[in-house]
Structure formats: C-alpha cells, structure tokens
N, C-alpha and C positions, 0 to 999 in steps of 0.2 A: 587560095590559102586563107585569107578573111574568112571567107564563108566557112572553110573546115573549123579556125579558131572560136568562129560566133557560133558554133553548132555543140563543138564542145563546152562552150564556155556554160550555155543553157543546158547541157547537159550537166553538168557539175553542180549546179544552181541548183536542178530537179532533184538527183540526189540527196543534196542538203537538206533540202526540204522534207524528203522523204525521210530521211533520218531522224524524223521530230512525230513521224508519223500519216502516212498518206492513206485516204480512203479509199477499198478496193471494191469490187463486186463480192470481193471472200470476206474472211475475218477483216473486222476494224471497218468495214463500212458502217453507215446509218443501217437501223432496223425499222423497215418499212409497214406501215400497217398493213395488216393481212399473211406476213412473214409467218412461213412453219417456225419456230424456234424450240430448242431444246433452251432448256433455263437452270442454271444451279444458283441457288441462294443460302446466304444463310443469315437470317433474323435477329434480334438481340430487342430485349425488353428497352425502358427506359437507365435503368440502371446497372443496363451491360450485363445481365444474363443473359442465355442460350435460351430462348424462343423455340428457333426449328430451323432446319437445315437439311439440304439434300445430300450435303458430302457425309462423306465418313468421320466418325468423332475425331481419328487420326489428320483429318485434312483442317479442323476449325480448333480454333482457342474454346475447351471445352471446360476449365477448371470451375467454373460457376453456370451451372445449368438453373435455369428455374423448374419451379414445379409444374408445370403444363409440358416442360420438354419431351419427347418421346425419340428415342432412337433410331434411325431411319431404317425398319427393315432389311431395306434393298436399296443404300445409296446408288446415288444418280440423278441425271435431271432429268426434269421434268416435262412434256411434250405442252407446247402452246400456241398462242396465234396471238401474236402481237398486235394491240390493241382492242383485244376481244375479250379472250382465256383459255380454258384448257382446251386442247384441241380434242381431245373427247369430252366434251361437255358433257356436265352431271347436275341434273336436277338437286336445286340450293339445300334440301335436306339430305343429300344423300353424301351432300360433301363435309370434308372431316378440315379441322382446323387447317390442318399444312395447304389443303385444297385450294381454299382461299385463299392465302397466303400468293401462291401460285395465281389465282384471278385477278387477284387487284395486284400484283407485280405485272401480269402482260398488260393489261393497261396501259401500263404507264412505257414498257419497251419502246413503244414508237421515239424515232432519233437516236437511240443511245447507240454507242457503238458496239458490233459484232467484235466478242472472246476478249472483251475487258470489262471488269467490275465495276462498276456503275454504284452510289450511293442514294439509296429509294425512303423515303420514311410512307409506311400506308395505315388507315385506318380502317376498323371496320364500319359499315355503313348498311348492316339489317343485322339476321339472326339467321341460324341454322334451320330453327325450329319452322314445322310449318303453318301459314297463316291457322290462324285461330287458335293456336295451342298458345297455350298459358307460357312466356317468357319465362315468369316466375314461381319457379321450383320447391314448395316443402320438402325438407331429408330430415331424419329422424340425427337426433344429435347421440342418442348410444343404439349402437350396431349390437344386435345378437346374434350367438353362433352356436349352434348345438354343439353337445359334448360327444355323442353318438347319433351315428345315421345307418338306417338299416336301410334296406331295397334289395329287391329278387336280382338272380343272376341276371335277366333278361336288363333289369332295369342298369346293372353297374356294366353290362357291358355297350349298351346304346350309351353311356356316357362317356365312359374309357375306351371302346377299342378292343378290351382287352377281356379275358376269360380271368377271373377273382384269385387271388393268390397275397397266404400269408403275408404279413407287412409293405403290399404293394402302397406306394404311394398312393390319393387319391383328393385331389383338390379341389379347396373352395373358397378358401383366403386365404391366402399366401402367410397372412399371420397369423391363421390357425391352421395350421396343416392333418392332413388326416394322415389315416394308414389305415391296412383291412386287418381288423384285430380277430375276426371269427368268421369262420364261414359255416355253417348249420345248415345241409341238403341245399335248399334252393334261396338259403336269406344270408345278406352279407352284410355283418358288421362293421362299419368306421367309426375309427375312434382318434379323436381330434383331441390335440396339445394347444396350450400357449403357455406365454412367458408372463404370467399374470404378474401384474405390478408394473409391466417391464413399459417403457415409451416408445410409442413406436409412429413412421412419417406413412401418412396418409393423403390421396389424392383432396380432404377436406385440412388439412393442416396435423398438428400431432394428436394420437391419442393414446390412451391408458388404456388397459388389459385389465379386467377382475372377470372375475366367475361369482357364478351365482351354482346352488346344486344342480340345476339345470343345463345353464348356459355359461357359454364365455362372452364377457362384453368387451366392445370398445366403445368407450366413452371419450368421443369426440371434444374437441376444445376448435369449434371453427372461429375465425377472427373474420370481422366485417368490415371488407375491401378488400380481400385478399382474392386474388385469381385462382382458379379451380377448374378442374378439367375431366370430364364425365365423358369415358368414352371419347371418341373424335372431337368433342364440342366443349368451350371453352367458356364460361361462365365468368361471375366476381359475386361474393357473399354480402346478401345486403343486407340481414336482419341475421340475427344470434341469440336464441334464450337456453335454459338449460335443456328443453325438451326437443327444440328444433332447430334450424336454420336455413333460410331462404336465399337460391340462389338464381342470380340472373340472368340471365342468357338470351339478353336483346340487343347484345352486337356480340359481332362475328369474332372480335378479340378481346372480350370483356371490358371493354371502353381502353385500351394501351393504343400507343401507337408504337410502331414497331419500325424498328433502323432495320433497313435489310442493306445486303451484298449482292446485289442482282449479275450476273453474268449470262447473256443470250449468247449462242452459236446461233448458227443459220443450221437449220436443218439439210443435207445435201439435195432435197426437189429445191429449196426456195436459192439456194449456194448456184446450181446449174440455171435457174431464171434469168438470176442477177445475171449473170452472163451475157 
C-alpha cells in the first residue's frame, strides 16, 4: 500500500509539472541544430510596422505596414535547418529580402522551443548584391512615361499573351496605365493616362504626376534615410538632389534591426528521429 500511495503521489507531482509545460520529442521540445524545421514569422520595423511575414494578413496585426512590406504570395512557413538556413539554399544574390529574413532566424532556432513563438531581434550583416557591384545605386529622381507606344502584333503579343484587341488593358506603371487605342494591320497602338497634378506612393517615397507634350513624369520627392525596396532587395536613401538620389544596399535590411515572431515545428523526418 505504501508503495501504491509513493507511486501515485510522483505521479501527481509529474502531472503538475507537466501542466506548467514538459519537453517532448514532439512539439515544445528544444530545436536541435541540424533540425528540418518548418518556420512561420512575422517581423515588425523598430517602430511597430509590418516588415514581412509568412501568415496571412488575416492571421497578423496588419493595420500599419511599412513600405518594403509585400504580401505573401503564398502564405506559410517556410522550410529550414536550424542553425544553418534555408534548407534549399540559394546563392546570397539570388535571395529576396523575406529570404534572409528566414537565414538569420534559423540561426538563431537552436534551443528555442518546438510550436511556440519565440521573440528574435536580427540584423543584416552583408548585401544581396554581388561582390564587386557597386552597393550604391544612382536612380533618376523624375520618372518618364510615354504618352503612346506603338509595336507589331508579334511584339504585343510576346508581351501580353494575348492576340491585340480594342481597349485591352496593357501595362507598364500602374500609375500610368495603358489601353490599345488603334490597331492599323500589323502596328498596335497604346495610349497611356495619368492623373496629372494628382500625388501618388511610390516604392522611392511620394511623387507628382505632370506631362510634358511628350511625356508623363513622375517627379519624385525621395527623403534620405528613408527605407526602400527595389524588387526582392532592400536598400535606405543616402543622398537626394533634384536630379537624383543614391541608394544603399550594403546590408541586407538597410541598416534596421528587426523584432521577429519566430515559431519552428519540427518537420515530421526530424519529429520521428527525436523519437
């Protein structure tokens, strides 16, 4: 009887404990390095904007995005190898900001616990660009956009897909939009709007809309320090005159450091290991 009461008694004990949290082979164990892990995060600037994330806008505090944010395609997490990186590794120019993001968070997974959210701050520590390419970027500070654009059938349909028809849409700035205003045997006319005067948000900060008989411009206003995001790659604007503006992109998250939400699973090969 003793022995029955001392057996339960440590069993009641164990329980307790476990109710506080017990580390398994499953979820809530340590993440060991060399772990397959699946990873979902999601990032915030220093001033509590949205960064980058792999959930759905529905699953995160979206109401203040910054401007580098991009929407996840194809939420979900993302495949890694805790204390390494992506477990399809990609040569450093060919990866896109979230990429990273995803490198220096497996890094750091070794210890944390499996299917709980973990608080990571990381920094960038090189560039996207490849060795010998110039960090720093001249861009013209006013944008021109033709008013019309002609090209043969062969040519509009290697761009669109598609075989030329009256007022088809036909893109090339989203804030100047086209359409196919003529089509004349084998030459296709586009003829492109804006909202001249009007202000409009730009991947360099805001710009103004005018026309010229030619063209339509956007006349940039980039501000220096401000973060910028060219395709996959994330810069900060270090010079500004009225004709140009130079931007840097000699770390990985334009000099921020970034609060992330890390949460590993165990991928199910490394889940049946632990075992």
């Amino acid at each position: 009887m003793r022995m029955n009461n001392s057996f339960r008694l440590g069993t009641l004990l164990l329980a307790a404990a476990c109710a506080g949290g017990c580390a398994t082979a499953g979820t809530g164990a340590p993440i060991a390095a060399g772990d397959p892990v699946m990873l979902q995060y999601t990032c915030r600037l220093v001033d509590g904007t949205l960064a980058a994330t792999t959930r759905s806008e529905e699953e995160v505090d979206n109401t203040s995005k910054a401007s580098l944010y991009l929407r996840p395609a194809a939420p979900g997490p993302v495949s890694v190898i805790a204390g390494q990186g992506l477990k399809a590794d990609k040569p450093v120019t060919t990866r896109s900001f979230e990429d990273e993001i995803a490198v220096q968070l497996a890094k750091r997974l070794v210890g944390l616990p499996a299917g709980v959210g973990s608080q990571l701050e990381i920094s960038g520590d090189g560039s996207l660009l490849a060795d010998g390419q110039s960090h720093k970027l001249p861009m013209a500070t006013v944008r021109q956009r033709l008013k019309e654009h002609r090209l043969d059938r062969a040519g509009y349909k290697a761009r669109t897909g598609k075989e030329p028809e009256i007022g088809q849409e036909f893109a090339v700035d989203p804030m100047v939009p086209g359409k196919v205003a003529e089509i004349n045997g084998d030459e296709v006319l586009i003829r492109f709007t804006a909202n001249v005067g009007s202000t409009v948000e730009t991947p360099f900060g805001k710009g103004v809309i005018r026309e010229t008989p030619e063209h339509f411009e956007i006349v940039l206003s980039p501000v220096v320090g401000s973060l910028v995001r060219t395709g996959p790659i994330v810069g900060r604007i270090a010079e500004a005159n009225e004709r140009q503006f130079v931007v840097d992109y000699s770390d990985f998250f334009g000099g921020e450091t970034l609060t992330c939400t890390a949460t590993p699973e165990r991928s199910p090969s490394a889940s049946q290991a632990a075992r």
